[in-house]
KOLFIFI-479541 format. One line per field, with one value per residue (C-alpha): residue in three letters; x negated, y, z negated; residue number from 1. Coordinates in pm, 1 decimal, always signed. Each point is the difference from the previous one (the first is absolute). Example, Ala and Ser with C-alpha at 12.3 -4.5 7.8 and 13.67 -1.06 7.14 Angstrom:
# residues 2
code = ALA,SER;
u = -1230.0,-137.0;
v = -450.0,+344.0;
w = -780.0,+66.0;
pos = 1,2;
END
This chain:
# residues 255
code = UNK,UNK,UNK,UNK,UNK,UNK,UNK,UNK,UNK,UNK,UNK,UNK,UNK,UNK,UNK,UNK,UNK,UNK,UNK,UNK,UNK,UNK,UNK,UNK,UNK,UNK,UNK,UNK,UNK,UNK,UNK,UNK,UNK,UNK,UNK,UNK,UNK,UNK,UNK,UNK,UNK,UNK,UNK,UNK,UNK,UNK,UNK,UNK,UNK,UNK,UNK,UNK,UNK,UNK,UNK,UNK,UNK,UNK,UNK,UNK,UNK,UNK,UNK,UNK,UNK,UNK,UNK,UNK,UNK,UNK,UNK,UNK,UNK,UNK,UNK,UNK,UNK,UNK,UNK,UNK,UNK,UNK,UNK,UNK,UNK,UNK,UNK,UNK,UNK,UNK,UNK,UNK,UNK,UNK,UNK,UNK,UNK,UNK,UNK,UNK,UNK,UNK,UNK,UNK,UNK,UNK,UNK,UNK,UNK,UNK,UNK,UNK,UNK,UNK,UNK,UNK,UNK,UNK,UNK,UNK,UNK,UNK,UNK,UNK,UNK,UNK,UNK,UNK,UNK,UNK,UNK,UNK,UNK,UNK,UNK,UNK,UNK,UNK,UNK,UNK,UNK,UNK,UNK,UNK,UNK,UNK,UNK,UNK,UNK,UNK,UNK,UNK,UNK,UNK,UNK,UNK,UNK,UNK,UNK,UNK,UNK,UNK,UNK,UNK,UNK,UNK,UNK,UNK,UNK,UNK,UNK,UNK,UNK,UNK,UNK,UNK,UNK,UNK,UNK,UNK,UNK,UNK,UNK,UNK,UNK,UNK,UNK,UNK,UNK,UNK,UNK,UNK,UNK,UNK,UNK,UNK,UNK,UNK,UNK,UNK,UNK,UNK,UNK,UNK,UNK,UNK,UNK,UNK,UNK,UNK,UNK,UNK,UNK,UNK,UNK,UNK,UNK,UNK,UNK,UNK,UNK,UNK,UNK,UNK,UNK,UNK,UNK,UNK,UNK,UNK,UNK,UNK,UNK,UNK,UNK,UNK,UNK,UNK,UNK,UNK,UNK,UNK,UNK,UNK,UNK,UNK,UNK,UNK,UNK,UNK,UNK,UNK,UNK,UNK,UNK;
u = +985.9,+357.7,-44.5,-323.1,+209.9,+308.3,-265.7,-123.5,+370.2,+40.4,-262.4,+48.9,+418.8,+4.3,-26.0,-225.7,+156.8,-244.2,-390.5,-23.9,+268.9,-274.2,-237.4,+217.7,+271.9,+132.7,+342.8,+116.0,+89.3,+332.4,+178.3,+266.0,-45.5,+287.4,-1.9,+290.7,-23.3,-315.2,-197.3,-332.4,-171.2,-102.5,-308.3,-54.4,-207.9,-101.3,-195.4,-128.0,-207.1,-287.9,+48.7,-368.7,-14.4,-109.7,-372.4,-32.9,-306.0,+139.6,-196.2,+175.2,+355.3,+144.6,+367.4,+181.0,+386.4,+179.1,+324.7,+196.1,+370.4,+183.4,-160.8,+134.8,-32.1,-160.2,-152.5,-324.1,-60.4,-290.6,+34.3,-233.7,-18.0,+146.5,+9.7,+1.3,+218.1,-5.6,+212.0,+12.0,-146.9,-163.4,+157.3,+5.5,+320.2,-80.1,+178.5,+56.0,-199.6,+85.3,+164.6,-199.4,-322.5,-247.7,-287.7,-192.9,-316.8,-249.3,-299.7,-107.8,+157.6,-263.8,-70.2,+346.9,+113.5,-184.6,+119.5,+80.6,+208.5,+178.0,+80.3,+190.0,+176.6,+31.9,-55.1,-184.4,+236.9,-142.4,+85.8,+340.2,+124.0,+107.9,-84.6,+30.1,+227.1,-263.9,-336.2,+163.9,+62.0,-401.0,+24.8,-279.8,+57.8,+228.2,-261.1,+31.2,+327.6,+46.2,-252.4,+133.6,+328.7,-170.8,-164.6,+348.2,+172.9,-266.5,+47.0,+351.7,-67.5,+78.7,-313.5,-299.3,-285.7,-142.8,-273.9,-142.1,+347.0,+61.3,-106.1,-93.7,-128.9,-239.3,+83.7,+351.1,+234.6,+75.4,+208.8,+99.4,+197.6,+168.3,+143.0,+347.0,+56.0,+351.4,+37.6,+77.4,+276.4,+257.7,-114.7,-200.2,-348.6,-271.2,-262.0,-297.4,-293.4,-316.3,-264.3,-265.5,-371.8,-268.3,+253.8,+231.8,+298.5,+41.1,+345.9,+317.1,+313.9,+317.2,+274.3,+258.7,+114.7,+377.8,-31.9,+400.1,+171.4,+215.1,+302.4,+115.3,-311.0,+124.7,+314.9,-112.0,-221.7,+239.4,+255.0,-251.3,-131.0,+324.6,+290.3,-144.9,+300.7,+127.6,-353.5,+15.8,+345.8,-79.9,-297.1,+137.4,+281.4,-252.7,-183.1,+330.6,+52.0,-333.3,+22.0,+373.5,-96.7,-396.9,+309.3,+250.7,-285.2,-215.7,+342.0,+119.6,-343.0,+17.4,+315.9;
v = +1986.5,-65.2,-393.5,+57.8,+157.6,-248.6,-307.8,+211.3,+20.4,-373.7,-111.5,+204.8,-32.0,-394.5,-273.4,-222.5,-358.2,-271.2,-46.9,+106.3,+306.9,+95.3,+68.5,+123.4,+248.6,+103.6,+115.6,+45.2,+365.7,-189.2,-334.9,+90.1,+59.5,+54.0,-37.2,+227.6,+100.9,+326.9,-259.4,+1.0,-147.7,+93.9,+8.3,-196.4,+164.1,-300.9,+135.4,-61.7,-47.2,-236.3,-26.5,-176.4,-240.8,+227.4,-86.2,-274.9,+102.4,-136.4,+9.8,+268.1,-95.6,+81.8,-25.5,-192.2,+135.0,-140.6,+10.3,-299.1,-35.5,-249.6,-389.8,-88.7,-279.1,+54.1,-155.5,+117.6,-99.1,+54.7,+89.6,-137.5,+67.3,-300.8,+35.0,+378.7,+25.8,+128.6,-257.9,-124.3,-298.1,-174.9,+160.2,-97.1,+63.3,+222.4,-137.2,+344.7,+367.4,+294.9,+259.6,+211.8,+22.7,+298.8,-42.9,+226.8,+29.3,+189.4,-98.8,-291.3,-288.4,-200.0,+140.4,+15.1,-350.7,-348.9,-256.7,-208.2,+251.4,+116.6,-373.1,-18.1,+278.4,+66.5,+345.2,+51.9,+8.9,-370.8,-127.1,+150.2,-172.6,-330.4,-282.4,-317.1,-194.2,+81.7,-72.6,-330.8,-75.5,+23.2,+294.7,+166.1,+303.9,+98.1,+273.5,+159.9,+35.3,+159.7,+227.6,+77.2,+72.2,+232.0,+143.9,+96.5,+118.2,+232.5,+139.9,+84.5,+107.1,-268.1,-82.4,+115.2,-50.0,+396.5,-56.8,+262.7,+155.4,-50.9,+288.3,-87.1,+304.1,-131.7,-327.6,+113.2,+179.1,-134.7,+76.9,-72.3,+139.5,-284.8,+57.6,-181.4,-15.3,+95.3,-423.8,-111.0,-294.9,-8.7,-178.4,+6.3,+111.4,-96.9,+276.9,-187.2,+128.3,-186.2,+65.0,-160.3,-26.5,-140.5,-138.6,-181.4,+123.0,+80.6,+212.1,+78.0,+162.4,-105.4,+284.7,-87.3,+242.2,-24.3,+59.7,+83.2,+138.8,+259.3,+171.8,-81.6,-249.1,-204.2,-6.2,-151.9,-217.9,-131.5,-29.4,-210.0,-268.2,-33.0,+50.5,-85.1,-45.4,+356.0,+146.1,-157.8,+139.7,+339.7,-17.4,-54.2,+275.2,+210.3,-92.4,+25.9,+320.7,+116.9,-105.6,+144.6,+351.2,+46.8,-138.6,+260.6,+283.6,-95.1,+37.3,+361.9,+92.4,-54.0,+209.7;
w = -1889.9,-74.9,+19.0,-263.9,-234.4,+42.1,-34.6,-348.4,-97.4,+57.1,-188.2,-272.9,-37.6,+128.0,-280.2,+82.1,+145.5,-39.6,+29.1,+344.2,-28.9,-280.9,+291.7,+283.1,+42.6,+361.9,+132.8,+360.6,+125.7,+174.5,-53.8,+222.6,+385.5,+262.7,+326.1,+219.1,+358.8,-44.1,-277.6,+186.8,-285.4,-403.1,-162.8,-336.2,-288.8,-254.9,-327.2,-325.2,-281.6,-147.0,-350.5,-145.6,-287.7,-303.5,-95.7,+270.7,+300.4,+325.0,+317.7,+250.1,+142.9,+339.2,+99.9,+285.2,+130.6,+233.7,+149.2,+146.2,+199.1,+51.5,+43.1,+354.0,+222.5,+362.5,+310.1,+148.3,+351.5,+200.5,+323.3,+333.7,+343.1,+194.5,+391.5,-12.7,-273.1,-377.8,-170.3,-339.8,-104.9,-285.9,-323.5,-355.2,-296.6,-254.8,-360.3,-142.4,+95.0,-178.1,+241.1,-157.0,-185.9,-152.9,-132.0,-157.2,-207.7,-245.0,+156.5,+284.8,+25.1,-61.4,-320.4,-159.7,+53.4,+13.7,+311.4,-299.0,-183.5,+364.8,+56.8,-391.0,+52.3,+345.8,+71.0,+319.0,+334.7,+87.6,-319.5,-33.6,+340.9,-47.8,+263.3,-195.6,+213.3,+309.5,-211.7,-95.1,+328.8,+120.1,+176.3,+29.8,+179.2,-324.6,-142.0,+368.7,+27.8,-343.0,+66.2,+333.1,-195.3,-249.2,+311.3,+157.4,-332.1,-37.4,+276.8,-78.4,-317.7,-168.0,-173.8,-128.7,-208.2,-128.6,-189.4,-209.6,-13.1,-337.6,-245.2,-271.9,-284.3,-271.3,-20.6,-135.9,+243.3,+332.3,+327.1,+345.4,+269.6,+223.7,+353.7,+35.5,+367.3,+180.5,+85.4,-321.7,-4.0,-338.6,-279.5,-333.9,+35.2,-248.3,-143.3,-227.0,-146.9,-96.9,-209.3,+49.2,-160.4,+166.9,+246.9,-198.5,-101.0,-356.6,+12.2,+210.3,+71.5,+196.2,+92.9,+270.6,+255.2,+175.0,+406.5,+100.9,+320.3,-132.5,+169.7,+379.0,+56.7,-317.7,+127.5,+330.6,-134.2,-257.4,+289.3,+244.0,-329.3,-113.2,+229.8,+329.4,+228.3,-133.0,+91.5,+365.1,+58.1,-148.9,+233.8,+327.7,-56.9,-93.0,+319.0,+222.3,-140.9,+78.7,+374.0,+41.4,-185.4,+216.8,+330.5,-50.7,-97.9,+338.8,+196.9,-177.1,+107.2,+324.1,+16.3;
pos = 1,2,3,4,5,6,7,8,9,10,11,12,13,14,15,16,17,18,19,20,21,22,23,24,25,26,27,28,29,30,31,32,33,34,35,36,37,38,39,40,41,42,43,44,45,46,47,48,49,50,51,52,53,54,55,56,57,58,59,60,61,62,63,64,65,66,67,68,69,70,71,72,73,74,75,76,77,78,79,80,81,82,83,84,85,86,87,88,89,90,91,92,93,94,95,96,97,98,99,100,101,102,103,104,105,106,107,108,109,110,111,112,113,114,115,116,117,118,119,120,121,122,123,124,125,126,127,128,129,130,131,132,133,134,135,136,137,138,139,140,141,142,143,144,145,146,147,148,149,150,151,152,153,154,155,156,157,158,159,160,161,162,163,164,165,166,167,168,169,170,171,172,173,174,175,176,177,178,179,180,181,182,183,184,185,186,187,188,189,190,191,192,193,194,195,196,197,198,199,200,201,202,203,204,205,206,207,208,209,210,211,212,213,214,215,216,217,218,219,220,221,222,223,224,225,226,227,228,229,230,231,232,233,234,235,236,237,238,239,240,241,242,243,244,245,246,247,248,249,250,251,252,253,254,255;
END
């Protein structure tokens, strides 16, 4: 109820932009997430409003969100079993893959978005991944090991494609609740919205969304990207401390 009435108040208090901020108004219930030692993950609320063209019939419209991390590169390997053993083998270099990627949807699939429309602007998981270096290379195990990839992020809660998710109120007022999992790496994340008619897209929305380590893990993580010698030093006293303090507590205990 209380992202209804904000997506009311936003389409009623925000000028309108250009042609397609005329048709779509949405606004994110964070654009700040940070990550200390008891984050075990956040959950994103994206909302808004359709505002129709006065006097102009349109056939019905459905709406598209997604959420993207960081591109990154990465390496998928298969692996076989070769004389008794699991080892990897054949594998194939991804050119960029979001670390991590929501999708979610008003209705099917199918019947939001053309193949057409997905391959212009690149919304499914498949799409999103970029291979080109490997297609242009003739391999043709490429579409396997991407969806392999997909396969595994999902897992980890990485990705996912929630169709139906989206509410969407008389063709005017929609919402969805997205799950942001504990894993997330630092970064600017990407929430769009599409609406689309008839599967093509005919509006959208772009908000960005910071992803920061906060407190004692930004200071670690700061220390280890930027002064690594310090961080290796600091880490081994810490780990000789460790080692002398659980020494001298195992011999007190044994009187």
């Amino acid at each position: 109820m209380r992202a209804v009435l904000l997506a009311l108040a936003l389409a009623l208090v925000l000028p309108p932009l250009d042609a397609a901020a005329q048709r779509i108004v949405a606004d994110l219930s964070q654009e700040r997430v940070a990550i200390d030692a008891r984050f075990e993950g956040s959950e994103l609320v994206v909302f808004g409003a359709i505002k129709p063209e006065p006097g102009v019939a349109h056939a019905p419209v459905e709406v598209i969100v997604t959420v993207s991390g960081p591109l990154r590169p990465v390496t998928v390997r298969r692996k076989s079993r070769v004389a008794g053993i699991w080892v990897n083998t054949e594998g194939v270099a991804i050119d960029a893959a979001p670390t991590l990627y929501k999708v979610a949807t008003s209705a099917p699939l199918s019947e939001v978005l053309t193949a057409v429309e997905d391959l212009r602007r690149s919304i499914t998981p498949e799409r999103r991944i970029r291979a080109v270096d490997a297609r242009e290379a003739g391999s043709e195990a490429t579409d396997d090991f991407i969806a392999g990839l997909i396969r595994i992020r999902e897992r980890q809660g990485l990705y996912a494609v929630q169709e139906g998710a989206v509410q969407l109120t008389d063709q005017a007022l929609f919402s969805v609740n997205l799950a942001l999992p504990a894993n997330l790496v630092e970064g600017q994340y990407t929430a769009q919205v599409y609406l689309t008619r008839e599967g093509e897209v005919v509006a959208d929305f772009t908000r960005t969304i910071d992803v920061r380590k906060v407190g004692l893990e930004r200071w670690i993580y700061t220390l280890a990207h930027q002064r690594p010698l310090v961080y290796g030093l600091v880490s081994i006293a810490i780990a000789i401390a460790a080692g002398w303090g659980a020494s001298a507590l195992f011999r007190w205990v044994r009187g």
